[in-house]
C-alpha positions as CSV (number, residue, x, y, z in Angstrom):
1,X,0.0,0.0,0.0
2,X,1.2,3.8,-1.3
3,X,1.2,6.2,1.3
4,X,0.6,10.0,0.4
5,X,2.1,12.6,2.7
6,X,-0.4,16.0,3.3
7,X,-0.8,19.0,5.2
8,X,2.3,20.7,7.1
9,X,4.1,20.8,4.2
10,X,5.4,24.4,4.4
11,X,8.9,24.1,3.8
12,X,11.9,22.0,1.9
13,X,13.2,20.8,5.0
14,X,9.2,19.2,5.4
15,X,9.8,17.1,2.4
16,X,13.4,16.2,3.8
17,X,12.4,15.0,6.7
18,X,9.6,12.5,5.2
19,X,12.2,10.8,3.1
20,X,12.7,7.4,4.3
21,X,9.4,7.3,6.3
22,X,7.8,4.9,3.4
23,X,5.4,7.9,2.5
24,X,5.7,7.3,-1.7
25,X,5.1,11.1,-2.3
26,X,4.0,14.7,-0.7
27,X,1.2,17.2,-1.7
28,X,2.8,20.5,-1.4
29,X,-0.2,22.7,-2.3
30,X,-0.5,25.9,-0.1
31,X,3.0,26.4,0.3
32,X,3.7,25.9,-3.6
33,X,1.2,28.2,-4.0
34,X,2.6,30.5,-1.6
35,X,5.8,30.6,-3.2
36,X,7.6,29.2,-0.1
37,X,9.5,26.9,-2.5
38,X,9.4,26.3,-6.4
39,X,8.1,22.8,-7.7
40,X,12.1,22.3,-9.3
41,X,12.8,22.4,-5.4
42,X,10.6,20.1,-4.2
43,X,11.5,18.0,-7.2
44,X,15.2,18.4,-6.6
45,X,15.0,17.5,-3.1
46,X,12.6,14.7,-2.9
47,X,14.6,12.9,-5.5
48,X,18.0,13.3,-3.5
């Protein structure tokens, strides 16, 4: 079973720190939105 990671996503170091955790992927909605981080970011770091 996928897990999807959601809510309280409002920074980089947010989708950092669910690496490893088994969650398969994040929604980063409101804070992409925000501009608190680009998509290439979030991209960039969730595929370190």
């Amino acid at each position: 079973m996928a897990f999807q990671s959601s809510g309280g996503i409002g920074s980089l170091d947010d989708i950092a720190a669910l690496k490893g955790t088994g969650v398969q992927g994040v929604i980063v909605g409101r804070a992409l939105l925000d501009g608190k981080f680009s998509a290439d970011d979030a991209f960039r770091i969730w595929a370190e």
